[in-house]
KOLBATOR-753580 format. One record per residue: residue number from 0; x, z, y of N, C-alpha, C, O, CB in turn. Coordinates in Angstrom, 1 decimal. Atoms other than C-alpha are relative to their C-alpha. Glycine has a CB too. Layout:
# residues N
i->NUM | nu->X | nw->Z | nv->Y | cau->X | caw->Z | cav->Y | cu->X | cw->Z | cv->Y | ou->X | ow->Z | ov->Y | cbu->X | cbw->Z | cbv->Y
...
This chain:
# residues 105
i->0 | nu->-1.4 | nw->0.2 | nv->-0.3 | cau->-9.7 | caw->-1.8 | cav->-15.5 | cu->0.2 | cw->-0.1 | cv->1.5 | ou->-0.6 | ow->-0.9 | ov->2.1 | cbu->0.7 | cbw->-1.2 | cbv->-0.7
i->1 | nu->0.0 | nw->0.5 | nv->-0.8 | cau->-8.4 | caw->-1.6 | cav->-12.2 | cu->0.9 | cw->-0.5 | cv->0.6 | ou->2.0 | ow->-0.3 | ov->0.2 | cbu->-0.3 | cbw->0.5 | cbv->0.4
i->2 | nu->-0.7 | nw->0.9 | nv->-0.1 | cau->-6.9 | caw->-3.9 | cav->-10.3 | cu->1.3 | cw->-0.1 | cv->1.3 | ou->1.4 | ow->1.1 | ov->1.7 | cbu->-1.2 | cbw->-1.0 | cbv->0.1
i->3 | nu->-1.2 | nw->-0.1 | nv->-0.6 | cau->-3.9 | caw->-4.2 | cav->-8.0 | cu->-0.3 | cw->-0.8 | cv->1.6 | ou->-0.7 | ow->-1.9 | ov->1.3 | cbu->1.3 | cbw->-0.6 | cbv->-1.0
i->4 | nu->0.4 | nw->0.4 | nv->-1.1 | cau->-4.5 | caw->-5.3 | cav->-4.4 | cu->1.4 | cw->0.0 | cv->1.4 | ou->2.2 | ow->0.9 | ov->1.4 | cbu->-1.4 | cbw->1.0 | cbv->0.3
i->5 | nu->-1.5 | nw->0.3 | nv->-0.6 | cau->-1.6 | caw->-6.8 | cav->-1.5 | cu->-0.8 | cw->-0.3 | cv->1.1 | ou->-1.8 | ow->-1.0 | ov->1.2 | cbu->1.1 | cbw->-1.2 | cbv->-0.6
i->6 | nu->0.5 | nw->0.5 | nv->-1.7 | cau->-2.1 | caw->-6.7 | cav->2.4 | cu->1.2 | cw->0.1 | cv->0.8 | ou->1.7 | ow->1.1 | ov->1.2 | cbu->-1.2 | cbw->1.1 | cbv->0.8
i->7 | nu->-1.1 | nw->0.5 | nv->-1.1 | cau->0.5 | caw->-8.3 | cav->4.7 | cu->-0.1 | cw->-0.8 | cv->0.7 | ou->-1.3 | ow->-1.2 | ov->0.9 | cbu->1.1 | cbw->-0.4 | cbv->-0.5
i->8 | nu->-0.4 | nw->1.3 | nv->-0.4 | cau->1.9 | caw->-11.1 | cav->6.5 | cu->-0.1 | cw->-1.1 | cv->-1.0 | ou->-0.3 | ow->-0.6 | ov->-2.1 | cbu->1.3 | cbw->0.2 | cbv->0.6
i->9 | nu->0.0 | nw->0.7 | nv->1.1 | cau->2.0 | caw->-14.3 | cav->4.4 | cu->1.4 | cw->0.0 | cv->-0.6 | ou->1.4 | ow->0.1 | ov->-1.8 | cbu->-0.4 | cbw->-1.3 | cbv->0.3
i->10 | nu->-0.9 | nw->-0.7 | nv->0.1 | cau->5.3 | caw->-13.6 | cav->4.1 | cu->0.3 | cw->0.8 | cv->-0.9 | ou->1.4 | ow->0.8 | ov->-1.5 | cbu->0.1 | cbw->0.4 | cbv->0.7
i->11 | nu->-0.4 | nw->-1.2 | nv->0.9 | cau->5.1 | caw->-10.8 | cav->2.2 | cu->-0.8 | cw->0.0 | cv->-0.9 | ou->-0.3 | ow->0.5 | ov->-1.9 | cbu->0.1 | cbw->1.2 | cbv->0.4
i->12 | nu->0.7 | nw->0.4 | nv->1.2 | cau->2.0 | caw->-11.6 | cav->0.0 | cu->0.5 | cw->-1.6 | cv->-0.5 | ou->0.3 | ow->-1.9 | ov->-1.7 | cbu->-1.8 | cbw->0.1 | cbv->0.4
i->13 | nu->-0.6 | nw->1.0 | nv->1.0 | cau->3.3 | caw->-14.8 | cav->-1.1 | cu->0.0 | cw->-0.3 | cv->-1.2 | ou->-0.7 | ow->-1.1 | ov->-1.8 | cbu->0.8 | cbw->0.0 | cbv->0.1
i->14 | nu->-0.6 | nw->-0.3 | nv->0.9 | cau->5.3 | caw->-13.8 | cav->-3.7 | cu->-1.0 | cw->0.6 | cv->-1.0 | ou->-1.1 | ow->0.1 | ov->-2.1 | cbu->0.9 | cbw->0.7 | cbv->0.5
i->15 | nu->1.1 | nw->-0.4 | nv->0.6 | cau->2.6 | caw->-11.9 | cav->-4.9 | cu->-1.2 | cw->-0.5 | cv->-0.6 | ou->-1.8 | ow->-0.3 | ov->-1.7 | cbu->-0.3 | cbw->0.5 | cbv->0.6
i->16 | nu->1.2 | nw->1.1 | nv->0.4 | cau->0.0 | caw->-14.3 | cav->-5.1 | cu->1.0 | cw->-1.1 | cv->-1.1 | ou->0.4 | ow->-1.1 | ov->-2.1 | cbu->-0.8 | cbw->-1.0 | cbv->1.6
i->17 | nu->-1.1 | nw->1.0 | nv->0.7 | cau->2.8 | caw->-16.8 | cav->-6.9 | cu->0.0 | cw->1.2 | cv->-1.2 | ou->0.1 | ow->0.6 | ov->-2.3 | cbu->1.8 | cbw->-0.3 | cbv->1.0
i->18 | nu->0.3 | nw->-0.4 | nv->1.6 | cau->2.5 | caw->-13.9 | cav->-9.8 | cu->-1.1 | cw->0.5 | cv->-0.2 | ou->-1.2 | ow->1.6 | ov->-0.8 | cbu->0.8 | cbw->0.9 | cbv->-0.5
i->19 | nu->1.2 | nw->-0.4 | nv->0.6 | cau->-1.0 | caw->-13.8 | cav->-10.2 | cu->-0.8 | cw->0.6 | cv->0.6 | ou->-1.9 | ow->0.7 | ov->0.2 | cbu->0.1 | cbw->0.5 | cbv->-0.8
i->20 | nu->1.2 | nw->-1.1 | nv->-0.5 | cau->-2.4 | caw->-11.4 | cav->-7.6 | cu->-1.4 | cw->-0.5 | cv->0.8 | ou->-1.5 | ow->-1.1 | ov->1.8 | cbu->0.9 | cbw->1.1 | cbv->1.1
i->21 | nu->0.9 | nw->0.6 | nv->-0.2 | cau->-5.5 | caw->-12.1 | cav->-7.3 | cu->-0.6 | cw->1.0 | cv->1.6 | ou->-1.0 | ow->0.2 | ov->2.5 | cbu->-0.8 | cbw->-0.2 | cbv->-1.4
i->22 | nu->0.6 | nw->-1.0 | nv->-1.1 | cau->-6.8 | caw->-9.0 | cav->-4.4 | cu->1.4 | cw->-0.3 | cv->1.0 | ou->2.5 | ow->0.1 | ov->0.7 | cbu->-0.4 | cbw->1.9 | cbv->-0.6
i->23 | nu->-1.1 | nw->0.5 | nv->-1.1 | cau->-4.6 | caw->-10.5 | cav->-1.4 | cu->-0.7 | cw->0.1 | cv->1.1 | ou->-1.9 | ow->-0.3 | ov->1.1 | cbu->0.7 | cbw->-1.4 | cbv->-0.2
i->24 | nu->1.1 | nw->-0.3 | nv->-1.3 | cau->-5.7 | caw->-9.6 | cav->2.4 | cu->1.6 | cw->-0.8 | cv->0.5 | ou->2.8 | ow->-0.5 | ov->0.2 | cbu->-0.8 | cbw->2.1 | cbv->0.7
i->25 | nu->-1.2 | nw->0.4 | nv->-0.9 | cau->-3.4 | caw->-11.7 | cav->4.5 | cu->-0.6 | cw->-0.3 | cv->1.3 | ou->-1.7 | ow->-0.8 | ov->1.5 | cbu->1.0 | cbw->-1.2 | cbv->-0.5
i->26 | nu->0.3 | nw->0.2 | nv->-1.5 | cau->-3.2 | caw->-11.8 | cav->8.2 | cu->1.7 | cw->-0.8 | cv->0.5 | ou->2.9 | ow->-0.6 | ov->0.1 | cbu->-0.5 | cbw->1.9 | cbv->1.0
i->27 | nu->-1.4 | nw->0.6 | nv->-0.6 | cau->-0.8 | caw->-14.2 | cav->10.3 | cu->0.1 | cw->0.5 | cv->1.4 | ou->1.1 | ow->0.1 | ov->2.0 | cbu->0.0 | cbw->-1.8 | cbv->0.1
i->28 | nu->-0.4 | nw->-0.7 | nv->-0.7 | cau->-1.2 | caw->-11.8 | cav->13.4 | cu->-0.3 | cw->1.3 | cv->-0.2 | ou->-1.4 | ow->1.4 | ov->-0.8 | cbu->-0.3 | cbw->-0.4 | cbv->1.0
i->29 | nu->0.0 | nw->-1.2 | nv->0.2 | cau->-1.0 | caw->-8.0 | cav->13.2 | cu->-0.8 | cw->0.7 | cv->0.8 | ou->-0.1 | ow->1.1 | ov->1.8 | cbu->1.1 | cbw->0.5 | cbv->-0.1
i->30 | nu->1.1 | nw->-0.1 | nv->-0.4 | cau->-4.0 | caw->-7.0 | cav->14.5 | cu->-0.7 | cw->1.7 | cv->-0.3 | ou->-1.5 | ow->1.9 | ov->-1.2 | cbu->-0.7 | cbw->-1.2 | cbv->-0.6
i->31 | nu->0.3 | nw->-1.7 | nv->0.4 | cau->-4.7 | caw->-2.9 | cav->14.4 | cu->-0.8 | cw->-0.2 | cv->-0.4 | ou->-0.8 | ow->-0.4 | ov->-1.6 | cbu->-0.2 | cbw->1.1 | cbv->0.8
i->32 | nu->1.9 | nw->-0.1 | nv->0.5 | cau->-8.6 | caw->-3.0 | cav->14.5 | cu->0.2 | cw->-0.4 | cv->-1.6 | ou->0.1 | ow->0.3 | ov->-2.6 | cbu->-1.4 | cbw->-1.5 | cbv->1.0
i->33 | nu->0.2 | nw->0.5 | nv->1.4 | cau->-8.3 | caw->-5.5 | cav->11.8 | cu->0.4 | cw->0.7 | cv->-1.0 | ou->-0.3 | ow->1.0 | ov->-2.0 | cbu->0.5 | cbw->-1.3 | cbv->-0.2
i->34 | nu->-0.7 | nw->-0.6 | nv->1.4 | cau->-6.1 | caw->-3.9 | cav->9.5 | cu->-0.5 | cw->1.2 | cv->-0.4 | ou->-0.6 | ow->1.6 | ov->-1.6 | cbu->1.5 | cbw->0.2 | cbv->0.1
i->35 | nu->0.4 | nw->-1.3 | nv->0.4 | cau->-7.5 | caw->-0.5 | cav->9.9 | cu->-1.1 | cw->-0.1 | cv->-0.8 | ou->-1.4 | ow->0.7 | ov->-1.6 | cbu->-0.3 | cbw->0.9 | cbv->1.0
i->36 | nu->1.9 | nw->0.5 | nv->0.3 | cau->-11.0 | caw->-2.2 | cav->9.0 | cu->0.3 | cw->-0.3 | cv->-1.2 | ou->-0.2 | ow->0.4 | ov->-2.1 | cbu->-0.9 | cbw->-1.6 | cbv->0.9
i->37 | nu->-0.5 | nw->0.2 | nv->1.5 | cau->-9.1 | caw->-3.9 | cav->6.0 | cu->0.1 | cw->1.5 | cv->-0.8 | ou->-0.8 | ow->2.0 | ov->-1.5 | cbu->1.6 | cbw->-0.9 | cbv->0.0
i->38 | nu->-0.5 | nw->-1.5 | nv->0.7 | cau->-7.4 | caw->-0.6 | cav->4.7 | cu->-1.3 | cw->1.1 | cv->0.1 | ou->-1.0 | ow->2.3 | ov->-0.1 | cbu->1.5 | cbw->0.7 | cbv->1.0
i->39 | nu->1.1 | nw->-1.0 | nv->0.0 | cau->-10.6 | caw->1.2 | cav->5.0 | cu->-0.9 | cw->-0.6 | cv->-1.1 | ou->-1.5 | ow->0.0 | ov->-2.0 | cbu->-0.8 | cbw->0.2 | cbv->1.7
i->40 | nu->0.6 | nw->0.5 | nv->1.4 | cau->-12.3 | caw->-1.3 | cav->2.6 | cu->0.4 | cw->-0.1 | cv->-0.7 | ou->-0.3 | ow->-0.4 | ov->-1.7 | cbu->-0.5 | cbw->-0.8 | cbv->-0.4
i->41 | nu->-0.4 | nw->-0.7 | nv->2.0 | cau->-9.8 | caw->-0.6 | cav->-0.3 | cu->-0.1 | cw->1.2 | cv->-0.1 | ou->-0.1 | ow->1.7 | ov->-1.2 | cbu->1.7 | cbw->-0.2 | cbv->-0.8
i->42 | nu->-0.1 | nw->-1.3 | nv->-0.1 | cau->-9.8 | caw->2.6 | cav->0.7 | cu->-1.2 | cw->0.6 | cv->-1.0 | ou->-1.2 | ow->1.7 | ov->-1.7 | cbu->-0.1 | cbw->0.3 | cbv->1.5
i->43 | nu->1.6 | nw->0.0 | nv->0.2 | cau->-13.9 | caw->2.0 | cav->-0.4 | cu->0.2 | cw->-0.6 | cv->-1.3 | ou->-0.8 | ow->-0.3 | ov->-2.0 | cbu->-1.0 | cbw->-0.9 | cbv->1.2
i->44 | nu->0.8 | nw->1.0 | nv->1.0 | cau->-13.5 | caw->-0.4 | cav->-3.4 | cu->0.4 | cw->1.2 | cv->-1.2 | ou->1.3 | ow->2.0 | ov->-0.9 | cbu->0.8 | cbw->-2.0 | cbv->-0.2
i->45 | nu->0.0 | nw->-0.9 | nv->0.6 | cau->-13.7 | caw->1.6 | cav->-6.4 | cu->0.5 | cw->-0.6 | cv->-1.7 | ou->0.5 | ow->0.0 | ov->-2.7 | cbu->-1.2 | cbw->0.7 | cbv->0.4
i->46 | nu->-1.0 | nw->0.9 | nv->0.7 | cau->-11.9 | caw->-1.6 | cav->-8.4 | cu->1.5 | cw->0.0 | cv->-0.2 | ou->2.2 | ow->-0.3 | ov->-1.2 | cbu->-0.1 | cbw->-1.0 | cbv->0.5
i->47 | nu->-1.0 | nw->-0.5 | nv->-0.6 | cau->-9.1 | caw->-0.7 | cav->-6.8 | cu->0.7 | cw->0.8 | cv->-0.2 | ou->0.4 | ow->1.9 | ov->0.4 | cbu->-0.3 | cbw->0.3 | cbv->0.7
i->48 | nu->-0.9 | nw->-1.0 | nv->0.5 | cau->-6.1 | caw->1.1 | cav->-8.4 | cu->1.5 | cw->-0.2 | cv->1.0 | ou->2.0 | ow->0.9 | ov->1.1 | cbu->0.2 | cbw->-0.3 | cbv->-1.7
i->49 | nu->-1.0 | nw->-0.7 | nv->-0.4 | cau->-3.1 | caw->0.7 | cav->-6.5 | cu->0.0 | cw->-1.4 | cv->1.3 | ou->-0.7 | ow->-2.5 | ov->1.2 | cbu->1.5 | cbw->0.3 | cbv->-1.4
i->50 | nu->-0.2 | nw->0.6 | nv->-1.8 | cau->-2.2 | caw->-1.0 | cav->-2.5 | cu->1.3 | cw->-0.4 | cv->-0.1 | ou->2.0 | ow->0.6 | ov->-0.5 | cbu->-0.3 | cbw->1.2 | cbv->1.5
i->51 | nu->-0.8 | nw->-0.1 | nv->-0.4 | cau->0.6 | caw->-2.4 | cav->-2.0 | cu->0.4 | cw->-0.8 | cv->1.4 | ou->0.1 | ow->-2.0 | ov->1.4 | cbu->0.6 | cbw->-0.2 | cbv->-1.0
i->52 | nu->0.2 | nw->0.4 | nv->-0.9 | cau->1.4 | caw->-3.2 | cav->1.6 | cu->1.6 | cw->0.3 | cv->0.5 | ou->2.3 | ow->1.2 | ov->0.0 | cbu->-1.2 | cbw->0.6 | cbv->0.6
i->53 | nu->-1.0 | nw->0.0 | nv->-0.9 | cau->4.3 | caw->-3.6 | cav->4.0 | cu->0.2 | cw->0.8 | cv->1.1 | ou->-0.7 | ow->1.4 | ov->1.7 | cbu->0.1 | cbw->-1.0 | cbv->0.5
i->54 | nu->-0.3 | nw->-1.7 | nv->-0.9 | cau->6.1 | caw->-1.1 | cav->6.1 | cu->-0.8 | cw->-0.2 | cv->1.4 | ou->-1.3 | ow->0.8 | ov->2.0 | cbu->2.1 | cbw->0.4 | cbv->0.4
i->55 | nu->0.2 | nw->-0.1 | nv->-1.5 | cau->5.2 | caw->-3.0 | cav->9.6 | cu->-1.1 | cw->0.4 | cv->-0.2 | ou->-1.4 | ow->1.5 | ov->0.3 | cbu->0.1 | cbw->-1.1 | cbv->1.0
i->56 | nu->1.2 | nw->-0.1 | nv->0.0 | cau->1.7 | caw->-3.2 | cav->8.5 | cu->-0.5 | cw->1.6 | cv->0.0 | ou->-1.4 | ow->2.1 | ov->0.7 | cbu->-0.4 | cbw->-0.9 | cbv->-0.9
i->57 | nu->0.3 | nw->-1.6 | nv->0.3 | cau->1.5 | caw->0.7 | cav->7.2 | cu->0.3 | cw->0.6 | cv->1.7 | ou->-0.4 | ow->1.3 | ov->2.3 | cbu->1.4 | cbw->0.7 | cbv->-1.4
i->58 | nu->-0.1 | nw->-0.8 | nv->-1.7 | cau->3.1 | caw->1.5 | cav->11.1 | cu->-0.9 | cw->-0.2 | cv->1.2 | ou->-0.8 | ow->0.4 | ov->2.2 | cbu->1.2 | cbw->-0.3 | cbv->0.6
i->59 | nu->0.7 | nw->0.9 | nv->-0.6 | cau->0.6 | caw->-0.6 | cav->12.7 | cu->-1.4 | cw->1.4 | cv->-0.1 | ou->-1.5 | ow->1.8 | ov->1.0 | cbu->-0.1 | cbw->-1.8 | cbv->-0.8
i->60 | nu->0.7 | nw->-0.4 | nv->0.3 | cau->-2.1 | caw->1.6 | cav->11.6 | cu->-0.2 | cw->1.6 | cv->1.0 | ou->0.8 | ow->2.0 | ov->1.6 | cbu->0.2 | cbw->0.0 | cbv->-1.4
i->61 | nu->0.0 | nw->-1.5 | nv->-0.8 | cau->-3.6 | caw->5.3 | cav->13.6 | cu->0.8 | cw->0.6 | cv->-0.7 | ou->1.6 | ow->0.3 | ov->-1.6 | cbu->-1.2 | cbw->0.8 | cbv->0.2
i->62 | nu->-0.8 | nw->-1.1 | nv->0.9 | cau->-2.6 | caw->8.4 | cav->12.6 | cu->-0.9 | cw->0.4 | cv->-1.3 | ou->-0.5 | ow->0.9 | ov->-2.4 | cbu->0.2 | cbw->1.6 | cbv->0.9
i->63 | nu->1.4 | nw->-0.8 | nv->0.9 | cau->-5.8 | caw->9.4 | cav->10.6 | cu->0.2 | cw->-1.5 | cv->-0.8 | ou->1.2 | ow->-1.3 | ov->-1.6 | cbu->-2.2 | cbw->0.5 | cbv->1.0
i->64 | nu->-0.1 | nw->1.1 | nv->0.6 | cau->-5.9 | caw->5.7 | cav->9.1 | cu->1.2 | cw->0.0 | cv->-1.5 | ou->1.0 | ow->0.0 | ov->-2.7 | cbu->0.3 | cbw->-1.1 | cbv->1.2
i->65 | nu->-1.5 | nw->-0.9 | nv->0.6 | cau->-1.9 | caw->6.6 | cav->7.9 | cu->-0.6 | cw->1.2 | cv->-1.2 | ou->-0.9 | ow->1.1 | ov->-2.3 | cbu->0.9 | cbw->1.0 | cbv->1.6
i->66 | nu->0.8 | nw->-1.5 | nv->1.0 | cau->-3.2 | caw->10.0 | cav->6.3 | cu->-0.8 | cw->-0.3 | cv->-0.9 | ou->-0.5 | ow->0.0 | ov->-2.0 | cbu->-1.0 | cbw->1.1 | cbv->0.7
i->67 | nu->1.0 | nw->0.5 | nv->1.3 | cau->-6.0 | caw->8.6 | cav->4.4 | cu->1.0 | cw->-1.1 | cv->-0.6 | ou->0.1 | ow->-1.9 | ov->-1.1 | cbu->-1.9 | cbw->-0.8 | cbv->0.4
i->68 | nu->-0.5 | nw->0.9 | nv->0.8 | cau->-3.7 | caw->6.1 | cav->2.8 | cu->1.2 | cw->0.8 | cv->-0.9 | ou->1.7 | ow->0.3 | ov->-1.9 | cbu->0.4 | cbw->-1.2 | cbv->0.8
i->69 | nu->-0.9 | nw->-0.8 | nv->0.3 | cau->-1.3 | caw->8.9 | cav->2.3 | cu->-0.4 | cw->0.9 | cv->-1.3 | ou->0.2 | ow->1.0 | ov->-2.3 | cbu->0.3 | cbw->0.7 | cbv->1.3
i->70 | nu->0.2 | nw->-0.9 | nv->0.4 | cau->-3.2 | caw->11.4 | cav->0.8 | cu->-1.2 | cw->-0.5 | cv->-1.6 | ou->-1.7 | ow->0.3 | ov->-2.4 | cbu->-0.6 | cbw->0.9 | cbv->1.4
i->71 | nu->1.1 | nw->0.6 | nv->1.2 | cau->-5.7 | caw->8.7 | cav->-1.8 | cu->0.6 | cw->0.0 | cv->-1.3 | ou->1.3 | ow->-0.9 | ov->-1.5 | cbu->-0.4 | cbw->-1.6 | cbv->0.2
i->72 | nu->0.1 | nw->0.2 | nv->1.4 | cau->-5.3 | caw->9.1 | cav->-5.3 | cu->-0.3 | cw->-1.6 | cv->-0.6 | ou->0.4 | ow->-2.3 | ov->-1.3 | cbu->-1.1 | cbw->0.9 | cbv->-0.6
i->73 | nu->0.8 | nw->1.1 | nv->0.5 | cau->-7.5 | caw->6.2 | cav->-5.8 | cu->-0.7 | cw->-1.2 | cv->1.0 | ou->-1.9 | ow->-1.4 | ov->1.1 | cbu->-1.2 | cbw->0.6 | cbv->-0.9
i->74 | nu->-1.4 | nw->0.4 | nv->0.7 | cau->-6.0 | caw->3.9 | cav->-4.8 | cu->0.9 | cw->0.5 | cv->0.9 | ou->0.7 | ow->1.0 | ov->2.0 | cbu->0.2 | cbw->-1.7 | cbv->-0.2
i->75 | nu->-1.6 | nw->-0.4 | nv->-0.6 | cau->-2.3 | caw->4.6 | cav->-4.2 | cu->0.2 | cw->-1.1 | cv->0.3 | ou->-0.1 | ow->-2.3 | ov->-0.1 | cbu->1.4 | cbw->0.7 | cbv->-0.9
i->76 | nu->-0.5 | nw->0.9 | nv->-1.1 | cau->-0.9 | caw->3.4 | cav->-1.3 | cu->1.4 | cw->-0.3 | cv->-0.5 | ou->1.8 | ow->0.6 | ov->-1.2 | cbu->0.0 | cbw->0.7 | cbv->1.7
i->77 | nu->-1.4 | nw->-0.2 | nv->0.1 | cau->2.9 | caw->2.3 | cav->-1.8 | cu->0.7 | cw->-1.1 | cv->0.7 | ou->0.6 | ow->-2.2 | ov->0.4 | cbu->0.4 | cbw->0.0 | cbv->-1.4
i->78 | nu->-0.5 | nw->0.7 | nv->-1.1 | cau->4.7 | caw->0.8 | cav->0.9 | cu->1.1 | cw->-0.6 | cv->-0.2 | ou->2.0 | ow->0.1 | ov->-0.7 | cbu->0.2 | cbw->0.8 | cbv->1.1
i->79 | nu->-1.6 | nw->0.8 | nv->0.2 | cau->7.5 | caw->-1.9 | cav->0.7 | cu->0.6 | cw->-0.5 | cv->1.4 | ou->0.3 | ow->-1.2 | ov->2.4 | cbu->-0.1 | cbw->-1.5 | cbv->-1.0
i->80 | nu->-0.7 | nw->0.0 | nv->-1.4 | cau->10.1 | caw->-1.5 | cav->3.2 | cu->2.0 | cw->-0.5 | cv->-0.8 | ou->2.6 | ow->-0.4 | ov->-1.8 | cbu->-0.1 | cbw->2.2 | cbv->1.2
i->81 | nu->-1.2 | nw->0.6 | nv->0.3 | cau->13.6 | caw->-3.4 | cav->3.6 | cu->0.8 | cw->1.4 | cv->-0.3 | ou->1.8 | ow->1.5 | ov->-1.0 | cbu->0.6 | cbw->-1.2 | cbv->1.2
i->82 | nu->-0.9 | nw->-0.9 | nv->-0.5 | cau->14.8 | caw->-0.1 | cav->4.6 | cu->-0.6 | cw->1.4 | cv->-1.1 | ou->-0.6 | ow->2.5 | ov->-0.5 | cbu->0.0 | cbw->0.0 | cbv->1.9
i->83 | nu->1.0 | nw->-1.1 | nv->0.1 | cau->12.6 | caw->2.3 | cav->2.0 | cu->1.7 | cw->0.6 | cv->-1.1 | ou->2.4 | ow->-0.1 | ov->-1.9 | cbu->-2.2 | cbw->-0.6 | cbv->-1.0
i->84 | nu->-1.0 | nw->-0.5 | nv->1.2 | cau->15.4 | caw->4.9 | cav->0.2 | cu->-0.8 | cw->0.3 | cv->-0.8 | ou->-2.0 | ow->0.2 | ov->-0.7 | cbu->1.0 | cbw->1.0 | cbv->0.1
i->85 | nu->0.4 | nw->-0.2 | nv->1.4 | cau->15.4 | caw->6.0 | cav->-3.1 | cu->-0.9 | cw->1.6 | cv->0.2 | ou->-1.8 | ow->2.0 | ov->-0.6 | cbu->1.6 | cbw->0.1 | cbv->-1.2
i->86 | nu->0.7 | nw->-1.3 | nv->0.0 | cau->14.0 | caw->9.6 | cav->-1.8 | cu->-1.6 | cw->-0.3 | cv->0.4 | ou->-2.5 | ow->0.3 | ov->-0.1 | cbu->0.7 | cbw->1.1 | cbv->1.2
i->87 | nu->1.1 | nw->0.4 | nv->-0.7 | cau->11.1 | caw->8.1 | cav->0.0 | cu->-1.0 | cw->-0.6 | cv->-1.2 | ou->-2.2 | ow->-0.4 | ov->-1.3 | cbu->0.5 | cbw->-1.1 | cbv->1.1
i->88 | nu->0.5 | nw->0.4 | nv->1.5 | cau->10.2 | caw->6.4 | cav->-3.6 | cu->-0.1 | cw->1.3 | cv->-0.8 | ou->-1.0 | ow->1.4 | ov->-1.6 | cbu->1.0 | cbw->-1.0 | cbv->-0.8
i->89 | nu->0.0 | nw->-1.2 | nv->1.0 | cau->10.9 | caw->9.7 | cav->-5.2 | cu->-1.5 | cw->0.8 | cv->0.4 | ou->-2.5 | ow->1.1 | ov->-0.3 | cbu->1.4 | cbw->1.0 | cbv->0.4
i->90 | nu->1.3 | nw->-0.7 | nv->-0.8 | cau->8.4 | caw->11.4 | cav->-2.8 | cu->-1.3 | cw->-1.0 | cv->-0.5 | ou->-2.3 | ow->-0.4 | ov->-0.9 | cbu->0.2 | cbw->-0.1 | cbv->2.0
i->91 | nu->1.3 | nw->0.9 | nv->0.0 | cau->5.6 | caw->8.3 | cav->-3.4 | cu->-0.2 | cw->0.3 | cv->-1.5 | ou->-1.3 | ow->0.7 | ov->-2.0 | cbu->0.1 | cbw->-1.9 | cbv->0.4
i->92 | nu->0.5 | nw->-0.2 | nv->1.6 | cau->6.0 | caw->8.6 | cav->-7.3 | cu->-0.6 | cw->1.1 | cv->-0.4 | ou->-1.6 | ow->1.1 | ov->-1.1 | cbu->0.9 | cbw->0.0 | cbv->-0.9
i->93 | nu->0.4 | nw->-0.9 | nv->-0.1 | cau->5.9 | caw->12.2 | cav->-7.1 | cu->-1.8 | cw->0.5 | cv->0.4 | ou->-2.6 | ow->1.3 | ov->-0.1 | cbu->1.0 | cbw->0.3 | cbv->0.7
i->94 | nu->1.4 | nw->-0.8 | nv->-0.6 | cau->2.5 | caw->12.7 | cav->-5.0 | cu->-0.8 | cw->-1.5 | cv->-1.0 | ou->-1.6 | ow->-0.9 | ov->-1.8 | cbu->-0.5 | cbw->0.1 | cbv->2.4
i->95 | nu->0.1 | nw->0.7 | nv->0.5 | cau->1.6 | caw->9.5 | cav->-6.7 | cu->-0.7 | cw->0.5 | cv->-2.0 | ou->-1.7 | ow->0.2 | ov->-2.5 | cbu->1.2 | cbw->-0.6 | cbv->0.5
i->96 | nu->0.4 | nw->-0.3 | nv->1.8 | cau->1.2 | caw->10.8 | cav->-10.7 | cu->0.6 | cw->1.3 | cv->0.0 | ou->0.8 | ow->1.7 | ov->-1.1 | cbu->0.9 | cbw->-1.2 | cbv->-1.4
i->97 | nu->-0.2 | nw->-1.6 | nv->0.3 | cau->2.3 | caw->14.6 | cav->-9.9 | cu->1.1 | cw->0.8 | cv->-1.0 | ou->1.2 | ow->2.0 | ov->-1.4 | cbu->-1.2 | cbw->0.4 | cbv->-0.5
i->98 | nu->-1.1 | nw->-0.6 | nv->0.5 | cau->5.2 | caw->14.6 | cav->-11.7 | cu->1.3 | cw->-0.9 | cv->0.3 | ou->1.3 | ow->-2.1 | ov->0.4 | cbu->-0.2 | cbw->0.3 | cbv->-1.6
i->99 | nu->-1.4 | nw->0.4 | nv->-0.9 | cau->9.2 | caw->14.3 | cav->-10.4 | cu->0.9 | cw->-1.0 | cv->-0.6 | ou->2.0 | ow->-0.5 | ov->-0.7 | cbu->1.0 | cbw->1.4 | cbv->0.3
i->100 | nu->-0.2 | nw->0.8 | nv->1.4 | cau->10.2 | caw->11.3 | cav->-12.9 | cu->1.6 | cw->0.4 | cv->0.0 | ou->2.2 | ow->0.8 | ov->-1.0 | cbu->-0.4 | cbw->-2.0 | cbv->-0.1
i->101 | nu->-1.0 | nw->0.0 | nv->-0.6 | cau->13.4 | caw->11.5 | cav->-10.8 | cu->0.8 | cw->1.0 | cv->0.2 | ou->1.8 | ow->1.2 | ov->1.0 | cbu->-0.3 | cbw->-0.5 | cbv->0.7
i->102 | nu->-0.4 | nw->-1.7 | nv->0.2 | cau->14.1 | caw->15.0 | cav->-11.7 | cu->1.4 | cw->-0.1 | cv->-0.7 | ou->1.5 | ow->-0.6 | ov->-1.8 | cbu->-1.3 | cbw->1.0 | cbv->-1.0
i->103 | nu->-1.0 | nw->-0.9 | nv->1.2 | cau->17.8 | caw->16.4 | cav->-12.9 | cu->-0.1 | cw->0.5 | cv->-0.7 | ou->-0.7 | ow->1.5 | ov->-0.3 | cbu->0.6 | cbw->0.7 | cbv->0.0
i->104 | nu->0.0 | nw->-1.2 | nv->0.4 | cau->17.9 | caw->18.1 | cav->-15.6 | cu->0.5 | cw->0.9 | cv->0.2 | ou->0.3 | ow->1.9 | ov->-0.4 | cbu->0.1 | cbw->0.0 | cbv->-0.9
């Protein structure tokens, strides 16, 4: 089974840990190196079904870093932003499980 994994500020894993999540990476400064270093070992764990991470932290990251979190199947990345629209979710679910849930008939 795999397992669900949270990398932020405390702030934003919190909440998360308060329902159970046990795979929690928290940092109290935003630290590139570090984070890229983090996001490169879920990138690696192969326990590891889905990321969920915060928007600063996702911008914080290179470009190539970005891309591989973009483009992983295993695990999906899915970014929580104050500001994330509903297309931007459409698009993540979409490349996400390959089909448009969010489709018109």
């Amino acid at each position: 089974m795999k397992k669900l994994a949270v990398i932020g500020p405390p702030e934003f894993t919190l909440g998360f840990q308060l329902a159970g999540i046990r795979e929690i990476i928290t940092f109290t400064k935003l630290d590139k190196e570090e984070t890229t270093k983090q996001i490169h070992a879920l990138l690696t764990k192969a326990d590891i079904g889905i990321v969920i991470a915060d928007e600063e932290t996702m911008n914080s990251l290179d470009e190539q870093t970005k891309a591989d979190t973009t483009v992983s199947l295993s695990p999906v990345f899915i970014i929580v932003s104050r500001h994330s629209q509903q297309e931007e979710l459409r698009k993540m679910i979409k490349q996400s499980i390959g089909v448009d849930l969010m489709k018109e008939a």
